[in-house]
SELUMLO-845216 format. One record per residue: residue number from 1; x, y negated, z of N, C-alpha, C, O in turn. Coordinates in Angstrom, 1 decimal, decimal comma, always signed. Layout:
NUM / X / Y / Z / X / Y / Z / X / Y / Z / X / Y / Z
...
# end
This chain:
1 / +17,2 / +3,8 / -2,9 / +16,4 / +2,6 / -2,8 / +15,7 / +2,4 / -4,2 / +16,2 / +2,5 / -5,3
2 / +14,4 / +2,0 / -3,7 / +14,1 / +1,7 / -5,6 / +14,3 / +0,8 / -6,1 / +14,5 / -0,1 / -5,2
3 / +14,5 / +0,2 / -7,5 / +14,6 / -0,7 / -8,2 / +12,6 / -1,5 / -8,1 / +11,8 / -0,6 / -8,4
4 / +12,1 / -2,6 / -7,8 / +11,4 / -3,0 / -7,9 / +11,1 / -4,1 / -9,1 / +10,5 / -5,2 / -9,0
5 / +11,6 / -3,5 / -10,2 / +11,4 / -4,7 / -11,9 / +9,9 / -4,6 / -11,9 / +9,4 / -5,7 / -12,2
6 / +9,1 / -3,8 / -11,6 / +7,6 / -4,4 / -12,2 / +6,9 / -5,3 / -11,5 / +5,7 / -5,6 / -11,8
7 / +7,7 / -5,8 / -10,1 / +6,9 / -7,0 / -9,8 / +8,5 / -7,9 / -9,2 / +9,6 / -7,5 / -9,0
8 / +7,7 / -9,4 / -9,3 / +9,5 / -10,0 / -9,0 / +9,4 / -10,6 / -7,8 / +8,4 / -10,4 / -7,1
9 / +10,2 / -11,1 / -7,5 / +10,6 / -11,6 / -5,8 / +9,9 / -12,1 / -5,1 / +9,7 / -11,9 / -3,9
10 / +8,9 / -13,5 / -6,6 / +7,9 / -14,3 / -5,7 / +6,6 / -13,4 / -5,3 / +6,1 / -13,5 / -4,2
11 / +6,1 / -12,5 / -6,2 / +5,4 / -11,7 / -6,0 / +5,3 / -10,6 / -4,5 / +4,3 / -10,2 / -4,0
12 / +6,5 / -10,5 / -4,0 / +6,7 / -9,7 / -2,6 / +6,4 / -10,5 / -1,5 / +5,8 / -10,2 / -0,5
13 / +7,2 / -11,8 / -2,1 / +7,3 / -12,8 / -1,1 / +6,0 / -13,9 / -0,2 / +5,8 / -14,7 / +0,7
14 / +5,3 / -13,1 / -1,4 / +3,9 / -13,7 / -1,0 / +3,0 / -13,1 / -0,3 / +2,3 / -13,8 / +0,4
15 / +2,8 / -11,2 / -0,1 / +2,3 / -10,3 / +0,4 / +3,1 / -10,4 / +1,4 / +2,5 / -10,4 / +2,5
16 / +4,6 / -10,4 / +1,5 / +4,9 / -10,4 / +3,1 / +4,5 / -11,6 / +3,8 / +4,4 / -11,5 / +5,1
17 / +4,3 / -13,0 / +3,1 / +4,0 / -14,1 / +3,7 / +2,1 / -13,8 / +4,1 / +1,8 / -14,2 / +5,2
18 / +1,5 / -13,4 / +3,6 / -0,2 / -13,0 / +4,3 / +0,1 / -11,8 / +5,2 / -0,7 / -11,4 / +6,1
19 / +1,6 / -11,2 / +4,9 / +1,2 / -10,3 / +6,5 / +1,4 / -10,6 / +7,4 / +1,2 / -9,9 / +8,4
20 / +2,3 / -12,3 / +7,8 / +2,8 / -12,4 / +8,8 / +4,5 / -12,7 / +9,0 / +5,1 / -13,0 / +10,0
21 / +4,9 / -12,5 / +7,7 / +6,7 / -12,6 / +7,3 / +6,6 / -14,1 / +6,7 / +6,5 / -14,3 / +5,5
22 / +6,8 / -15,5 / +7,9 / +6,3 / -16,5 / +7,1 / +7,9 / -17,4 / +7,4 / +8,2 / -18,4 / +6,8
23 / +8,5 / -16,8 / +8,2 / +10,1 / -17,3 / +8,3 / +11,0 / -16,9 / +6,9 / +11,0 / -15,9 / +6,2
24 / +11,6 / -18,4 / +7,0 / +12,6 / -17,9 / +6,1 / +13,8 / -18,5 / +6,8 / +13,8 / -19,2 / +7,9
25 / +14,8 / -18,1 / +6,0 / +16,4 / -17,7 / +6,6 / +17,4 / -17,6 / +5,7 / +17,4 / -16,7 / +4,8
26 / +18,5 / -18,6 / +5,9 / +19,7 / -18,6 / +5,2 / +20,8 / -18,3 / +6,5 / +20,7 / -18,4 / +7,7
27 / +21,9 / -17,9 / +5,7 / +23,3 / -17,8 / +6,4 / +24,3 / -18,7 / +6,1 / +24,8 / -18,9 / +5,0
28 / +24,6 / -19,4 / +7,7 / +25,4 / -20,5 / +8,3 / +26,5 / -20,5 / +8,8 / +26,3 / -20,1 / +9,9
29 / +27,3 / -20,6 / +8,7 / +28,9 / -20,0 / +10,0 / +28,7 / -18,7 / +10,3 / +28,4 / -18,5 / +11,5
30 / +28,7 / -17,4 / +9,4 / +28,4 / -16,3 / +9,3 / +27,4 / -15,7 / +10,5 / +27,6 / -14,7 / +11,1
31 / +26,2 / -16,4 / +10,7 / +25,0 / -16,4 / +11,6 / +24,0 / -16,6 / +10,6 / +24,2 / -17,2 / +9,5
32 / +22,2 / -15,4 / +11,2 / +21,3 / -16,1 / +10,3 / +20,7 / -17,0 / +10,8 / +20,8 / -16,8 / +12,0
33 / +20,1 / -18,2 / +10,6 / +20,0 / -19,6 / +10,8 / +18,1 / -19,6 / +10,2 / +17,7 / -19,8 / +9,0
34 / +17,3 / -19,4 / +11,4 / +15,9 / -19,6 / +10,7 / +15,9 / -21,0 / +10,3 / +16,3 / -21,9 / +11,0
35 / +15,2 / -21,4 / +8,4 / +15,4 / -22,9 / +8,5 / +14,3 / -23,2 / +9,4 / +14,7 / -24,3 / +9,9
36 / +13,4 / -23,0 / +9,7 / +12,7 / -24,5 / +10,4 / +12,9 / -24,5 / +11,8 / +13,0 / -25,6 / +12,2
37 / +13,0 / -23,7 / +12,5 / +13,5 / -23,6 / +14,3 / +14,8 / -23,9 / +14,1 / +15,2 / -24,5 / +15,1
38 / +15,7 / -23,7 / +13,1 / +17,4 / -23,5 / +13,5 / +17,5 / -22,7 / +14,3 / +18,2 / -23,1 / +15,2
39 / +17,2 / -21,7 / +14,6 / +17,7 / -20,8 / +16,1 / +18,4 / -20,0 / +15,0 / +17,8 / -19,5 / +14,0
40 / +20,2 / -19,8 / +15,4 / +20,8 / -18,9 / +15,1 / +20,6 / -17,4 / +15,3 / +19,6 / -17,2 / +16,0
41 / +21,0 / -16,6 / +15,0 / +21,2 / -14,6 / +15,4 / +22,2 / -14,3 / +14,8 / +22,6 / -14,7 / +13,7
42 / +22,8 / -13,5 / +15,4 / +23,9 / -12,9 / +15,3 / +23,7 / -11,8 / +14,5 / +22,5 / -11,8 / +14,1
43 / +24,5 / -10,6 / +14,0 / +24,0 / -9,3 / +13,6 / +22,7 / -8,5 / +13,9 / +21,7 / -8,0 / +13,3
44 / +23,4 / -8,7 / +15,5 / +23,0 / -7,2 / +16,8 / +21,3 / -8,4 / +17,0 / +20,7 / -8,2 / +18,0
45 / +21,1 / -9,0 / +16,5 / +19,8 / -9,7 / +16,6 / +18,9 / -9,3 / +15,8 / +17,7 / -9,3 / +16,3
46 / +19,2 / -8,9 / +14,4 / +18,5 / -8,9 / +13,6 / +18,5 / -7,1 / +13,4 / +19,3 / -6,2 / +13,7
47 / +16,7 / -7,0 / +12,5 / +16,8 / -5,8 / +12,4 / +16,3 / -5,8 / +10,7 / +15,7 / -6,8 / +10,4
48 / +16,5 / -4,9 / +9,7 / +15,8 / -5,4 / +8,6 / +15,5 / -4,3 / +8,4 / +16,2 / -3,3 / +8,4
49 / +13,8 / -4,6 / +8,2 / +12,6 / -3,4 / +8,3 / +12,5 / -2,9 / +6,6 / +11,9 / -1,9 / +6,5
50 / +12,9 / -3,3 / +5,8 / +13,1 / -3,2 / +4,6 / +13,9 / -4,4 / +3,4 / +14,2 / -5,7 / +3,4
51 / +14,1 / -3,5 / +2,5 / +15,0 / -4,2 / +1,4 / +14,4 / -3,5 / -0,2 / +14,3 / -2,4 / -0,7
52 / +14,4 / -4,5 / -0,4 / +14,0 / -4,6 / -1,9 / +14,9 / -5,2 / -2,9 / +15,3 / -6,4 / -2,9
53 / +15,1 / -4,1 / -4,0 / +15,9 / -4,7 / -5,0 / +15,5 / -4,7 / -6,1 / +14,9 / -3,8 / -6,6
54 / +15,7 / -6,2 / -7,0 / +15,2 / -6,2 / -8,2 / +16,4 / -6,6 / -9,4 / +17,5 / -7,0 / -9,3
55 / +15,8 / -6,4 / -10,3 / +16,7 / -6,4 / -11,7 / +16,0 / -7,6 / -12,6 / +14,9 / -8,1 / -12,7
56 / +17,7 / -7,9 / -13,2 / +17,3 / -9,5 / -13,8 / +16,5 / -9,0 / -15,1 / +17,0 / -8,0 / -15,7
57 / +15,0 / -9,8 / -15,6 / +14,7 / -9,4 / -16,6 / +15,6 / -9,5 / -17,4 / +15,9 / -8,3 / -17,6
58 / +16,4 / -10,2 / -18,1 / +17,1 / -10,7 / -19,4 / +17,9 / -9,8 / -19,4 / +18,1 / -9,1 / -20,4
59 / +18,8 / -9,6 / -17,7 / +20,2 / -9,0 / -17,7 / +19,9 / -8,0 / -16,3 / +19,5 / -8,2 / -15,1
60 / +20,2 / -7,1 / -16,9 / +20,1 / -6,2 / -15,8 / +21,0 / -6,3 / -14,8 / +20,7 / -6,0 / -13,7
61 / +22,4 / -7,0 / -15,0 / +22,9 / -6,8 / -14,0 / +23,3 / -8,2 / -13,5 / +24,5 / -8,4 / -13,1
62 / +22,2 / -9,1 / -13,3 / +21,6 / -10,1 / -12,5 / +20,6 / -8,9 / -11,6 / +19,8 / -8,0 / -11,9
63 / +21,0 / -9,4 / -10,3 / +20,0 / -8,5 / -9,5 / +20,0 / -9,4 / -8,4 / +20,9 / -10,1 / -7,8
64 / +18,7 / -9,3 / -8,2 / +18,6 / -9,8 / -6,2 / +17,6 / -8,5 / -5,2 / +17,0 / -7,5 / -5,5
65 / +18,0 / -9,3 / -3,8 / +17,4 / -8,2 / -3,0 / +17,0 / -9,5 / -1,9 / +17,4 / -10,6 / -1,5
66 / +15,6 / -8,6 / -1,6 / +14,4 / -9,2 / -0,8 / +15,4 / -8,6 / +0,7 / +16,2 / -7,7 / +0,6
67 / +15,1 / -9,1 / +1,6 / +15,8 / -8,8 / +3,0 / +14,5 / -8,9 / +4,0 / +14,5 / -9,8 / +4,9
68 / +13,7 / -8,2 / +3,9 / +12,3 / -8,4 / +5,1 / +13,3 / -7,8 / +6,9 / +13,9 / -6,8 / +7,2
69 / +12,9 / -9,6 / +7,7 / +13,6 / -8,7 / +8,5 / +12,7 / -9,5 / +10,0 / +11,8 / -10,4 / +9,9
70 / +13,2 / -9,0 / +10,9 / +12,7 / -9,5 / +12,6 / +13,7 / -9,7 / +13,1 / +14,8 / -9,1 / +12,9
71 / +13,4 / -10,8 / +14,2 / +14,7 / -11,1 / +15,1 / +14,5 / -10,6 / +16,9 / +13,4 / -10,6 / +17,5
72 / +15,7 / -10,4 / +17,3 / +15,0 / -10,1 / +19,0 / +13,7 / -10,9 / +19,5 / +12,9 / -10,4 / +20,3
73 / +13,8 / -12,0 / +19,1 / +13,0 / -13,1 / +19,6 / +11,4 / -13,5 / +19,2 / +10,7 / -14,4 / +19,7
74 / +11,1 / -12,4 / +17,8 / +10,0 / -12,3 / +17,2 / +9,7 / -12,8 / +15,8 / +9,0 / -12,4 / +14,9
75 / +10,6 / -13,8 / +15,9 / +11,1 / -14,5 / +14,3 / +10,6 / -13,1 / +13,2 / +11,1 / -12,0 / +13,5
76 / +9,7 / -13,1 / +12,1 / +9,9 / -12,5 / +10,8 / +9,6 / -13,3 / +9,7 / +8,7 / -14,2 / +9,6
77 / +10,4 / -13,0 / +9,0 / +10,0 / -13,3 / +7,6 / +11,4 / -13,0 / +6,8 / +12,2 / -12,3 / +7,3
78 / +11,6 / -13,4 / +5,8 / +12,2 / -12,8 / +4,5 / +13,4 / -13,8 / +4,1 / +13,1 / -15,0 / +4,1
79 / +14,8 / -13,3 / +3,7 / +15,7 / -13,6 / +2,8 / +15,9 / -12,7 / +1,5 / +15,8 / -11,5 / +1,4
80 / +16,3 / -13,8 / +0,6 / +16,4 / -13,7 / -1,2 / +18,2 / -14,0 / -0,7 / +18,8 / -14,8 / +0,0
81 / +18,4 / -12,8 / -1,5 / +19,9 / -12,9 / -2,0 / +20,4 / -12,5 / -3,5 / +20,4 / -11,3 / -3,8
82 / +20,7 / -13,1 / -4,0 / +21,7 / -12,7 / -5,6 / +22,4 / -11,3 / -5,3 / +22,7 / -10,9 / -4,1
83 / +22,7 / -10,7 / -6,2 / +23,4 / -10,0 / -6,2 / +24,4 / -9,4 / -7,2 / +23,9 / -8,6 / -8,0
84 / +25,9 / -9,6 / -7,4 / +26,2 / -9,2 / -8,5 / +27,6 / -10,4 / -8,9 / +28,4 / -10,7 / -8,0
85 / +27,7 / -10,9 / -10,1 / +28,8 / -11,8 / -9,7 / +29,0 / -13,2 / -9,0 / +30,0 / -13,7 / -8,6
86 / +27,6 / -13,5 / -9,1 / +26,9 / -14,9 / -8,5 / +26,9 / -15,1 / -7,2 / +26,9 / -16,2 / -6,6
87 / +26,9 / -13,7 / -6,6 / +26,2 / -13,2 / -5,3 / +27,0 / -14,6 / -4,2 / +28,0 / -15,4 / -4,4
88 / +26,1 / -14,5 / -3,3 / +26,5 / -15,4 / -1,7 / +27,1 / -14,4 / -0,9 / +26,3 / -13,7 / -0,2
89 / +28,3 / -14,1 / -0,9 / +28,8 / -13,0 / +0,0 / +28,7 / -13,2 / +1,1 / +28,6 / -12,2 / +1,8
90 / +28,6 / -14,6 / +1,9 / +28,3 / -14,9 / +3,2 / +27,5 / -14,0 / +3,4 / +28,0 / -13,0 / +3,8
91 / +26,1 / -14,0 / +3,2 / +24,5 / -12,9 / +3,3 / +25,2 / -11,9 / +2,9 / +25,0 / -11,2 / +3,9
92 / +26,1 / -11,0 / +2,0 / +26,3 / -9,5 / +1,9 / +26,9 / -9,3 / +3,3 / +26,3 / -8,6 / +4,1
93 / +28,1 / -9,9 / +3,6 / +29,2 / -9,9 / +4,9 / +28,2 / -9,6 / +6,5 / +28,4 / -8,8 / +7,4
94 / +27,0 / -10,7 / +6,2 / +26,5 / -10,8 / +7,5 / +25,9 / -9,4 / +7,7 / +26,0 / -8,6 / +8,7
95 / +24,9 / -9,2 / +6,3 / +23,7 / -7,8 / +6,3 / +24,9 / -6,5 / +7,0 / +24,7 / -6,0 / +8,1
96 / +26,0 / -6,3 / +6,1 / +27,1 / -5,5 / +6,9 / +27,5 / -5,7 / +7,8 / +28,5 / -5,0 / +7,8
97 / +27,3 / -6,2 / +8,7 / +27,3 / -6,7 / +10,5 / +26,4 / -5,9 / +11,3 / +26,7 / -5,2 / +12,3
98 / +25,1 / -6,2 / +10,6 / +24,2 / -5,7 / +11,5 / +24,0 / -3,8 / +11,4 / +24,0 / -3,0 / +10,5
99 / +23,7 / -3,7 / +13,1 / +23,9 / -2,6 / +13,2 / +23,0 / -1,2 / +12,7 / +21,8 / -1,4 / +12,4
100 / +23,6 / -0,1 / +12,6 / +22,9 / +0,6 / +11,3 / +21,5 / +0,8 / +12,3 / +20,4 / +0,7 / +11,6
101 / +21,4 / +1,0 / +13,9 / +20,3 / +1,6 / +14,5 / +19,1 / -0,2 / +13,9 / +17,9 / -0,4 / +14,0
102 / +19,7 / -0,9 / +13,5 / +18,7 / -2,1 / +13,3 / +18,3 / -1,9 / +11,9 / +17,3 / -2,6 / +11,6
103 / +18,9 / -1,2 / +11,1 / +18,2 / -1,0 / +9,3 / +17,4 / +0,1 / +9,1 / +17,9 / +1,2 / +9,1
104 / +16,2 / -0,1 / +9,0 / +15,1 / +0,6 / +8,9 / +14,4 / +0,7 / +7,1 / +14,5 / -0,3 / +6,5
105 / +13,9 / +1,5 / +6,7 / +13,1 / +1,6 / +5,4 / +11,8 / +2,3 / +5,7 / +11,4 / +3,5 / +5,8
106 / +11,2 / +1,0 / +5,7 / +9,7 / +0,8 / +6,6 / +8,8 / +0,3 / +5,8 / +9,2 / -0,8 / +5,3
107 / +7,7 / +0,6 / +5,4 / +7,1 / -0,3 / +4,7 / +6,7 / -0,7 / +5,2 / +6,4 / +0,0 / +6,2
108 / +6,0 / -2,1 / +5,2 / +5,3 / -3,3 / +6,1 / +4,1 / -3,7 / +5,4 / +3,0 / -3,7 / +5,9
109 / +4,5 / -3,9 / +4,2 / +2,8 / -3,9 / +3,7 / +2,3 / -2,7 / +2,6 / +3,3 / -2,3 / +2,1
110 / +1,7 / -2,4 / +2,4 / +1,2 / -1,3 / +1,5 / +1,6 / -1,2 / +0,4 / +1,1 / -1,9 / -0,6
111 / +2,6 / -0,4 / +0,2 / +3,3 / -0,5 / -1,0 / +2,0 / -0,6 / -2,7 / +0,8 / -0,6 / -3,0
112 / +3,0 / -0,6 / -3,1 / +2,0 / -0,4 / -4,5 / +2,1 / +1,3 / -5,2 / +2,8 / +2,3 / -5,0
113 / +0,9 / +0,8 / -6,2 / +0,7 / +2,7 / -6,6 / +2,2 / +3,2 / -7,3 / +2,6 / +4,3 / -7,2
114 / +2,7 / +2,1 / -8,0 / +4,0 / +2,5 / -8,9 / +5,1 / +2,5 / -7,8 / +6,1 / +3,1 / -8,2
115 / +5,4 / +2,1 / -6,6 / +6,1 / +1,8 / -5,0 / +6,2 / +3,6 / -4,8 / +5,3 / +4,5 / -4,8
116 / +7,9 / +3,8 / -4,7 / +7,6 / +4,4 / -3,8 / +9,0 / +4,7 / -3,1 / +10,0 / +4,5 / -3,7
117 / +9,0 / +5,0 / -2,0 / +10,1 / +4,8 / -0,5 / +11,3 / +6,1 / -1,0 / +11,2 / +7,3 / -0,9
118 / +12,3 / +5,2 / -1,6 / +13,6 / +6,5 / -1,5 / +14,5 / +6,2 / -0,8 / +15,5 / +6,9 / -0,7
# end
């Protein structure tokens, strides 16, 4: 997977929001929880079309990861997660739930020239 330091979270988060990834999503009673519908999903619900990881400028090993994902029900858009000693292990616990035929490394929008899919 690549490291994505030359552009940062809000920067992704904005290209997936013009393609159409305009849900966001936190994790509740080990479910993801769209905030503005509230409609719960289980693992076997979700599928995540890509992940992106970035590195803390200051500290490298502050890191978060972008979670671009879709739900059975049509729901897309994106979770931000820490990663490292800070991390929300709730969101690590759940992502490891979901089943591997649902993790895809997809790009969805046009990656960039320095982008590339490992």
């Amino acid at each position: 997977m690549k490291n994505d330091s030359s552009k940062n979270e809000l920067d992704y988060i904005n290209r997936y929001e013009a393609a159409g990834f305009t849900d966001q999503y936190r994790i509740v009673d080990e479910q993801l929880v769209n905030v503005d519908s509230k409609t719960h999903y289980k693992p076997q619900d979700v599928t995540i079309l890509k992940e992106h990881r970035f590195e803390g400028m200051s500290n490298p090993s502050d890191m978060s990861l972008l979670y671009v994902i879709e739900t059975t029900d049509g729901s897309k858009g994106t979770l931000l997660a820490s990663y490292g000693a800070n991390a929300d292990n709730s969101i690590h616990n759940f992502m490891k739930e979901i089943p591997e035929s649902n993790i895809k490394n997809d790009y969805v929008i046009q990656p960039d020239t320095d982008d590339h899919q490992v």
